[in-house]
C-alpha positions, 0 to 999 in steps of 0.5 A: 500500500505505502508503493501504490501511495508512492506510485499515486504522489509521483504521478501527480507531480508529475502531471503538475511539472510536466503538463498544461502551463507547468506551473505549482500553483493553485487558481486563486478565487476573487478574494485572494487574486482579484478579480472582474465585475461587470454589471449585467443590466436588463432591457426589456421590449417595452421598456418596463422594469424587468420582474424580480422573478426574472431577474432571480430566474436569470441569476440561477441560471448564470450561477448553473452557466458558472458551475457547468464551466467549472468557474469555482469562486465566482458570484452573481448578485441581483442589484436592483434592476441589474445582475452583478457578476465577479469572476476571478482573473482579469478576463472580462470577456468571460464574464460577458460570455455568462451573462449573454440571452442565449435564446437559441432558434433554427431559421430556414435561409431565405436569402443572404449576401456578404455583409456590405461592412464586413472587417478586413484584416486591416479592420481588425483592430477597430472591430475590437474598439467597438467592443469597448463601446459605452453599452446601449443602456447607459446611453438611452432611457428605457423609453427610448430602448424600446423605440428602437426595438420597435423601429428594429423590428418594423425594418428587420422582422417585416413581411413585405418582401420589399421591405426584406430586400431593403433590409437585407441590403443596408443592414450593418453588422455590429459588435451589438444588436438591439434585437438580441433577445427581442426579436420575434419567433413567429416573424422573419428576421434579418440579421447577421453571422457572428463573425459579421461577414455575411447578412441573412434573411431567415424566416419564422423559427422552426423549432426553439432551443428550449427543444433541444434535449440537455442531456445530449450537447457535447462540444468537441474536436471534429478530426475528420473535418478539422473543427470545433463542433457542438451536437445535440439532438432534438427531444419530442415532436422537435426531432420529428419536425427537424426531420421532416423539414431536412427531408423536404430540403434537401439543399437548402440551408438552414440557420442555428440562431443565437441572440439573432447572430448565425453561429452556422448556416449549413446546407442540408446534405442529407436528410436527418432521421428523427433522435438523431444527432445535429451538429453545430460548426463554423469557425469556432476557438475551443473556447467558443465551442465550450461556451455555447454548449454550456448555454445550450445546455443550461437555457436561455436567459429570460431577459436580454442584458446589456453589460458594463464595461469590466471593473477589476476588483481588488484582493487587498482585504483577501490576501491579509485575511489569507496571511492572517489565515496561515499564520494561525494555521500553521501555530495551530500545526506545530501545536499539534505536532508538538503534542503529538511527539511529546504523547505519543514519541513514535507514533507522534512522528508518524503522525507528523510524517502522514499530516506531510504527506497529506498536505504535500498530496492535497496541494498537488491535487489542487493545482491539478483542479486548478488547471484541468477544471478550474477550480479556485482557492478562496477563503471558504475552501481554505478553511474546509482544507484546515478543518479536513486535515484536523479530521486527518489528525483525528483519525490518527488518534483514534488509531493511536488509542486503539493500538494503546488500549490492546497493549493495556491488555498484554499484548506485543507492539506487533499484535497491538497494531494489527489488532488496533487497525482491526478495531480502528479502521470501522470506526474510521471509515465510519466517521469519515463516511459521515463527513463526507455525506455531509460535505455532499448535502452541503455541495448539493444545497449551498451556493457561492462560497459556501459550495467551495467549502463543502468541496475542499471538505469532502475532497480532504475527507477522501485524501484522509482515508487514502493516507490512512490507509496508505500510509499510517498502517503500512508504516506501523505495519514496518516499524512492528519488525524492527527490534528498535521500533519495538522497543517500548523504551523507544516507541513510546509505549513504556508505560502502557507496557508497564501499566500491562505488567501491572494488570497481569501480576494482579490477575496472577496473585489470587490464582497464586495465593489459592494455590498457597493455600492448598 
């Protein structure tokens, strides 16, 4: 068992130093690193004030947006009319990712042309100014928002074919769209593709994202066609329409829609029998294709948001609560320890040996989830590793006891701890099972930071049974065959020994006086 730890402990530094950006350092949360605010702020078609229910509805939804991309230490709060969203790091772009409508719809392709504004390589640069730009809800009134919905709609959702001409040929394609989240299923839109090279004119939805089955959408490398691709299928009566109408148009295109931006626009090669699976493509970074099979996956917003500009949020306050922290922690650790070698000698040592190791295995594992699934260390998830690692040291007591208590009773160093574990490692598991099941409850009903703790609880509880039982045991079992080890002058356990030497002259004198007696 003590080789398979060591097996497990080298193939995870290894992964840390010789894998991804090869760095031996955690993903630090918003309150240890800093971080990005933008501030989400709701429009409505009519202008209106956005409902609390759905604002509270589209702030679950970024919160379960955020949990599908494994973004740990991140917070959305509802602030009056606007959703507030702090994400670790200096990427605002990401935060702006989560806090998109995300309505998706499948349009039939009427028309298209190439975009009469449509970037070159020397506009790449003003392209990305554009996205800086003041958002359209700090320059309007929400009188005025809803005007140039309306206007939009009139112009790019007409049913005159005149007026569609007309739209299909002026439209300027824009970092932002007014439409996006407002337009009308029921109706033909004009509208651009995401990277604004083309203008299309699509007609009435055919079937709605909410269709699509969530269990479905996985986003991976195609090798064969050497691109980023999302598939899914279509639940219910959506799969069966989706495939009567790749049946009757064989040829044509047909467009996947989000937030009125065409994310790809494939021609129906082939017709696609009902419950199977569709794929989205087009000229995704890996990063794209992840972010939209998190939005389809999780629904669409019920409000379309403008965002803010991103603020960085300091970590002064964090990063002294940390110092603060780990000072205390570390007084704490060498208290510990300090007890433990003046109690318990040997066994203390290797307790101080196995608390090492466990800290040395869990810091690997979290900068392995730091890097493969962006998990953060905060402050909450500090304090569940503190009070894991206790557990750890709890269940060394326990063992340690046991193994005291079978010495009280006669038996040799070697027998103590065999018998000790027997007796030791129920309750052991036990303890640890109900911690962990806890831990679960908690991940499962808590939110924000909160669910961080719950997570380094649980994770440290698992690494507590691994160097137990790995660890601890195997390494008493090797002490039990050494004559030094053994030796209660050495180990330790003198004075159990001597206490057990007691009990056995005591049981032997009144055996010895009948015997005198007779």
């Amino acid at each position: 068992m003590l080789s398979a730890f060591g097996v497990l402990f080298v193939l995870c530094y290894t992964l840390i130093l010789f894998t991804g950006d090869r760095g031996a350092t955690p993903r630090l949360g918003v309150d240890l690193q800093g971080g990005t605010r933008v501030v989400l702020t709701a429009i409505t078609p009519d202008g209106s004030r956005p409902s609390e229910d759905a604002l509270r509805q589209a702030q679950q939804i970024i919160s379960t947006r955020i949990d599908g991309l494994g973004v740990a230490g991140s917070e959305v709060i509802v602030d009056g009319d606007n959703l507030v969203i702090t994400v670790p790091g200096q990427d605002g772009a990401q935060a702006r990712t989560l806090g998109e409508t995300a309505r998706m719809f499948v349009r039939p392709v009427i028309g298209s042309q190439p975009a009469p504004d449509a970037p070159g390589e020397g506009d790449e640069e003003e392209g990305a100014a554009d996205d800086d730009s003041e958002p359209v809800s700090e320059v309007l009134d929400p009188d005025e928002l809803a005007a140039q919905i309306s206007e939009a709609r009139d112009l790019r959702q007409s049913d005159d074919p005149e007026v569609q001409q007309e739209a299909l040929t002026t439209h300027e394609c824009a970092p932002t769209d007014i439409l996006a989240g407002n337009d009308l299923p029921d109706r033909p839109l004009v509208t651009c593709s995401n990277d604004g090279t083309m203008v299309y004119l699509l007609g009435p939805v055919l079937i709605e994202g909410e269709d699509i089955d969530s269990g479905s959408v996985t986003d991976g490398y195609n090798q064969q066609q050497a691109r980023w691709e999302v598939s899914f299928r279509f639940g219910g009566d959506a799969g069966r329409d989706w495939a009567t109408f790749t049946r009757e148009n064989v040829g044509q295109q047909a467009a996947f829609v989000l937030d009125t931006a065409v994310v790809s626009a494939p021609v129906i090669r082939e017709p696609t029998p009902a419950g199977s699976a569709t794929s989205i493509s087009g000229n995704f970074t890996q990063q794209e294709v992840r972010d939209l099979a998190n939005q389809l996956r999780y629904g669409a917003l019920p409000l379309s948001f403008d965002s803010s500009q991103a603020v960085t949020v300091s970590a002064t306050l964090g990063l002294a609560s940390l110092e603060a922290g780990l000072i205390a922690g570390a007084i704490a650790m060498v208290a510990v320890l300090l007890y433990s070698l003046l109690y318990y000698r040997l066994l203390g040592v290797v307790a101080a040996l196995s608390l090492a190791l466990a800290g040395m295995i869990v810091y690997g594992v979290l900068v392995l989830l730091g890097r493969y699934v962006n998990f953060t260390l905060d402050l909450a998830a500090i304090a569940g590793f503190i009070i894991g690692i206790g557990m750890t040291a709890d269940s060394f007591i326990v063992f340690f006891e046991r193994i005291k208590d079978e010495m009280r009773e006669g038996r040799s160093f070697r027998s103590a701890v065999e018998r000790g574990w027997q007796r030791a490692r129920r309750t052991i598991l036990t303890g640890n099972a109900v911690s962990f099941i806890a831990a679960a409850i908690l991940y499962a009903l808590a939110v924000g930071q909160v669910k961080g703790f719950a997570f380094a609880l649980g994770l440290v509880t698992i690494l507590d049974l691994v160097v137990v039982f790995m660890v601890t045991y195997p390494i008493l079992a090797l002490a039990t065959k050494s004559k030094l080890l053994s030796n209660p002058r050495f180990n330790g356990l003198g004075a159990i020994t001597q206490v057990a030497r007691e009990r056995a002259a005591l049981a032997e004198a009144p055996s010895a006086s009948k015997e005198a007696q007779q």
